[in-house]
N, C-alpha and C positions, 0 to 999 in steps of 0.2 A: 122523240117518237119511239115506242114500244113493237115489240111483234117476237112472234116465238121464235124467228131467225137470229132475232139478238139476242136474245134470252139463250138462243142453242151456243149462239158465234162467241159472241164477246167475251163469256166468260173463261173460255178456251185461250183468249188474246191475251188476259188483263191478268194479274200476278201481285199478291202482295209478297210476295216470298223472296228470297234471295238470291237473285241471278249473280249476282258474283263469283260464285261457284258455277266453276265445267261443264259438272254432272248436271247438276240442278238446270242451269243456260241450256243445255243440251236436249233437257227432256221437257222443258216447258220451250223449247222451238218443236220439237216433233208435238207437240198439241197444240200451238199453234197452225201448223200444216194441214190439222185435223180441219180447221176452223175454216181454211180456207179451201178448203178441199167443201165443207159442205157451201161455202158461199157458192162455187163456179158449181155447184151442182143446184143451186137456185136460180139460176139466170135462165131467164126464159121459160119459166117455173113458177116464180112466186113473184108478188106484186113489183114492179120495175123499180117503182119508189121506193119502195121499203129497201131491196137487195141491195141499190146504192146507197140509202143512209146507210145500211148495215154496215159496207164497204169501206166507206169513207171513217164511219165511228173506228172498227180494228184498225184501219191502215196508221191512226192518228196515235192511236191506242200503243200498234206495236212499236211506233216513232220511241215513245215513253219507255218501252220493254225494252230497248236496245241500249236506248241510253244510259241504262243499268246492269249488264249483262256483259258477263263473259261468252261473248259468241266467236272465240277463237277457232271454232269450228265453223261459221258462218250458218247453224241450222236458222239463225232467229232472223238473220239478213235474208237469206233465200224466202223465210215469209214474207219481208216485208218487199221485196221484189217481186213475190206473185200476186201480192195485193196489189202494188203499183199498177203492173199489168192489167187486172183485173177492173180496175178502177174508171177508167174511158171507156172500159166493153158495159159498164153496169150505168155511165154517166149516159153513153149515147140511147142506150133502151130505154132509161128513165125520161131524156127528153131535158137535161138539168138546163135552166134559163140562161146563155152565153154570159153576163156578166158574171152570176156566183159563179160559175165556175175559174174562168179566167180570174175572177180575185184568188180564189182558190188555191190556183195553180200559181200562181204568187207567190202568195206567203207559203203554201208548198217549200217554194225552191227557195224562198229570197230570207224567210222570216222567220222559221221554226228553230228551235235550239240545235233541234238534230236534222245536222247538214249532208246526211251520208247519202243523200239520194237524189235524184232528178227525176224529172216528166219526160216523157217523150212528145210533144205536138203533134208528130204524126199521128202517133194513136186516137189524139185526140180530133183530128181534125172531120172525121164523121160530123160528130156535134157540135163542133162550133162554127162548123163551115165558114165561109169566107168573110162574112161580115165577123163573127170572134176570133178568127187566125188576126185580121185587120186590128183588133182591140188587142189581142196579146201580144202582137209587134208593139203597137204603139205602147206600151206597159213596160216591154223590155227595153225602148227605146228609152224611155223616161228611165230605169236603172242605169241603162246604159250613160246616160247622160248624169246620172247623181255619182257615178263612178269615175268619170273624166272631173268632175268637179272635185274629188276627194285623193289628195295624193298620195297619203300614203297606198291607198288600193291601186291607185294608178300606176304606182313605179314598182312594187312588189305584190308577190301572192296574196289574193283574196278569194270568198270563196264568193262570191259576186263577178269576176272576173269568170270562175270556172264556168258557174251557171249561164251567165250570158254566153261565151264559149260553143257548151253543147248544146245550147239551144240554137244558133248560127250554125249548128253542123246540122241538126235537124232539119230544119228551117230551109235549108240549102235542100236538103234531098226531095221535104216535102213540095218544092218547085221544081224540081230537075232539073235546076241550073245547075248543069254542066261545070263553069266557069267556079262557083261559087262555093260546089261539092269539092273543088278542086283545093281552092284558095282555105277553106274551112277546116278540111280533112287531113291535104297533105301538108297544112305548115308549111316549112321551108322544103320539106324535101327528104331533109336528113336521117329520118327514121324509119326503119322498116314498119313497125307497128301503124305510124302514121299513113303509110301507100298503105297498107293493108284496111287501114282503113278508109281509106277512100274505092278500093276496089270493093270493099261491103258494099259501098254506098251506093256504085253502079250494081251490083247486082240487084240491089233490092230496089232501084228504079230501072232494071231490066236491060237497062246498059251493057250487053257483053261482052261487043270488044272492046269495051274501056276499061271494065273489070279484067277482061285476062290484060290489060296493057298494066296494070297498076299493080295486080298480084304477081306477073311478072317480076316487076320492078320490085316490090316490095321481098320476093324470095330473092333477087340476089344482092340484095343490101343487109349488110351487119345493122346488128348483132346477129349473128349464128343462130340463137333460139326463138327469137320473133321471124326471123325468115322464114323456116323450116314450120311454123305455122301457116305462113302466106303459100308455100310449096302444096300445103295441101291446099287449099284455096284454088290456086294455079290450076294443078291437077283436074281438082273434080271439074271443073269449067271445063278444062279442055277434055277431058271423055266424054262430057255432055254435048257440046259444043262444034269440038277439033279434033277428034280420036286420030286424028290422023297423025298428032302433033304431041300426044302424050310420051311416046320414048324420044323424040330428038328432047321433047322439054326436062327429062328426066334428066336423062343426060348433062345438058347443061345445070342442073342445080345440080346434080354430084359433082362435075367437075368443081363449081364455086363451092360447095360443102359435102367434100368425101367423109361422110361415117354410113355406120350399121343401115341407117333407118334411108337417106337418100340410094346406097344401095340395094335397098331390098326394093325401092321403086322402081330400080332401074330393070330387076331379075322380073318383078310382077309385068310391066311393060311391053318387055321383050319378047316373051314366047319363045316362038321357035329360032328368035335370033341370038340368044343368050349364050351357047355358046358359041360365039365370036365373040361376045362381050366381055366374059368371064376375066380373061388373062389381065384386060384392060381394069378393071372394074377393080379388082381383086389387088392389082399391081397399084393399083391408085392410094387403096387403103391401108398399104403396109404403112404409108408414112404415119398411121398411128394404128402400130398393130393390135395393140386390144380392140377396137373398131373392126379390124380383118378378121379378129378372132371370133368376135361376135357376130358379125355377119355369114362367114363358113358355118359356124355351128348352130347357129337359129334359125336361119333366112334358106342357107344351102343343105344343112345336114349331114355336111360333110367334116366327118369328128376328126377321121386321118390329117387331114388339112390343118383346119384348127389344131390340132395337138401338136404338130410340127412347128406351127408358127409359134404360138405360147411356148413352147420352150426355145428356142429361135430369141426369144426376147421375153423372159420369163418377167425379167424386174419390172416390168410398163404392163403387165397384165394386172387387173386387181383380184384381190382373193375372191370376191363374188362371184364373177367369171371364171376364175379357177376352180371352182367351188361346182359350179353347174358344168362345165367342161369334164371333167372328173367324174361325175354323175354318168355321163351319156362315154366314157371313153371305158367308164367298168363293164357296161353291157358285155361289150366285145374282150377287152382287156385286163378282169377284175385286179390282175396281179401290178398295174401299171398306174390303175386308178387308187388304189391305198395307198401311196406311202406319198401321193400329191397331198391326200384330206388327214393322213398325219401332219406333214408338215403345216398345213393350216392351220389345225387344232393346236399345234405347238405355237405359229405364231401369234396365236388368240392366246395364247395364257402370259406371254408378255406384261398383258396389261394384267391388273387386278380388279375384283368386283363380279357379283354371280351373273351381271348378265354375260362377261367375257365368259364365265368357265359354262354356263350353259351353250354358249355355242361352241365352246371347243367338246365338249362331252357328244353333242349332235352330230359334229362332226367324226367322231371317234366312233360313234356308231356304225354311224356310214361305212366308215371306213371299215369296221367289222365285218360289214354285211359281205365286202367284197373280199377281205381276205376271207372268209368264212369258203365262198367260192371259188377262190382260188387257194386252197389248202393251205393258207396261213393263217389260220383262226389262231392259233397257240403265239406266233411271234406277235401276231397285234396284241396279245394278250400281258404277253412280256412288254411291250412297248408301256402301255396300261399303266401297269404297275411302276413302272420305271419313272413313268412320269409323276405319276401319287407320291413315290417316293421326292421326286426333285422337290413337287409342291408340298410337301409333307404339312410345312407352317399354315396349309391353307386352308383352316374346316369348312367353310365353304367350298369350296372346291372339290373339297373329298363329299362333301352331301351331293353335288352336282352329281360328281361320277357314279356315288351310288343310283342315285334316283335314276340312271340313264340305265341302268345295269352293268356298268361296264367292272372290268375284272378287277380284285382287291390282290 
């Protein structure tokens, strides 16, 4: 089938060039985006037939583009992710006849060389309504059953094993079985990401107190950094929800994961009860004081505090943090804040190589700015020099410092 939609689309999709290359991968996904950006502006627009062949021709298209493609950046994957979406909104408008598609959605998932993607059923489930959901069970069944036949897929990873997988976690939601979403989503238990996604799952079947019971569970389960996603989760539920219940819940995920970011939920929360909390909050996160440093100094704005503590425990601060702590302590104290982002700049020339001596040169700047302020523009100047001479062996280093302006 022909039409100026594909004539506009396709050729936006399709590549003979060399995706191998970064640059090249990077700038044929942002024209691919172009492509799809004009298809979702045909829907509802141009003939229903046509916009799905169009759809289905790129989606297959960009399968082939990926497969060749340095998309270390994922521009070229985010295409083919908004085609997939796209794909069931342009199948239902079109009216596509329940078996092509369901064969479709097959070799989709089961058949193609590039395995990087799945369907979602629900999406699909508009247009294949109950008699096609009935024919793509019985399709995944029959996988399902070529898989229990086949051992080595049986006892180790397959990517048949995957696909059948999230299609049972789907499959599960698009019934709102309860039991099923459960069995499907949370596995054993064990993983936060997994409750986390099972508490998706009640959300999106409107399920609320099973989602705050699950994102609960999921923020206070390690790992540390899949929780602290579930916390927000938690959260918005419960101000939507429970407002009444957002500081005692805050609370409890600091206490299970004291840093910066769980106490700054605890300060947003609080209002007017914050300080009574402070002492608390504050005294919790010493036990890993760069966390207390960066919460006083971001969250509170209280540089005094923070300054005490980072020196208090200098060696457990990182230079980054000292680096921006310093920044905000010259406002008030230019004399106190330079010879901190000296000593940085010195420990950045440590290593060798220009991108070390460019940030040590940045830093020197900085640091100029403030003695400049506080009437020691001449000793940072001496320091300068003192140092060009240490690094004397270093032409690079000396083009750094020129290029910064700093003093010869």
């Amino acid at each position: 089938m022909r039409s100026d939609l594909a004539d506009e689309v396709l050729p936006l999709i399709r590549s003979s060039g060399d995706l191998h290359r970064y640059r090249a991968a990077n700038e044929h996904g942002s024209q691919m985006h172009e492509a799809v950006d004009i298809l979702e502006e045909a829907v509802g627009v141009e003939d229903a037939s046509v916009v799905h062949d169009v759809c289905q021709r790129a989606l297959m298209s960009s399968l082939r583009i990926i497969m060749r493609a340095d998309d270390s950046a994922g521009i070229i994957g985010d295409a083919c992710q908004r085609l997939i979406a796209l794909h069931p909104v342009t199948a239902t408008a079109a009216k596509v006849p329940v078996a092509r598609l369901v064969a479709w959605m097959i070799k989709f998932q089961f058949d193609e060389e590039c395995d990087f993607f799945t369907l979602d059923p629900v999406a699909y489930a508009p247009v294949l309504r109950e008699a096609g959901i009935a024919r793509y069970r019985a399709e995944l069944a029959r996988r399902q059953s070529d898989l229990a036949g086949c051992a080595q897929a049986r006892d180790g990873y397959s990517h048949e094993r995957f696909v059948l997988e999230h299609n049972a976690r789907r499959l599960a939601v698009l019934d709102r079985d309860v039991e099923a979403i459960i069995a499907t989503h949370a596995r054993d238990g064990s993983v936060s990401a997994w409750a986390l996604e099972t508490a998706e799952a009640f959300v999106e079947i409107a399920d609320v107190e099973r989602a705050i019971d699950w994102a609960r569970r999921a923020a206070l389960m390690p790992p540390e950094h899949q929780a602290l996603r579930a916390g927000r989760l938690w959260r918005d539920l419960l101000a939507e929800h429970r407002p009444g219940e957002v500081l005692p819940s805050s609370l409890e995920l600091f206490e299970r994961w004291p840093n910066q970011s769980t106490a700054a939920q605890v300060h947003a929360a609080a209002g007017d009860r914050w300080p009574g909390l402070q002492q608390q909050v504050v005294g919790r996160l010493m036990g890993r004081p760069w966390e207390a440093v960066a919460f006083l100094l971001r969250q509170l704005a209280d540089v005094d505090s923070a300054w005490q503590v980072a020196h208090e425990h200098a060696d457990l601060v990182g230079a980054g943090l000292w680096g921006e702590l310093a920044e905000a302590r010259g406002l008030s104290h230019p004399d106190e804040a330079m010879p901190v982002l000296v000593r940085l700049a010195d420990d950045e020339l440590r290593e060798t190589g220009a991108r070390h001596y460019r940030v040590a040169a940045n830093l020197l700047v900085r640091a100029r700015r403030f003695a400049v302020a506080a009437g020691q523009g001449d000793d940072l100047d001496a320091v300068v020099r003192e140092m060009r001479e240490v690094h004397r062996r270093r032409p690079r280093l000396q083009q750094e410092f020129d290029a910064a302006g700093l003093a010869r």
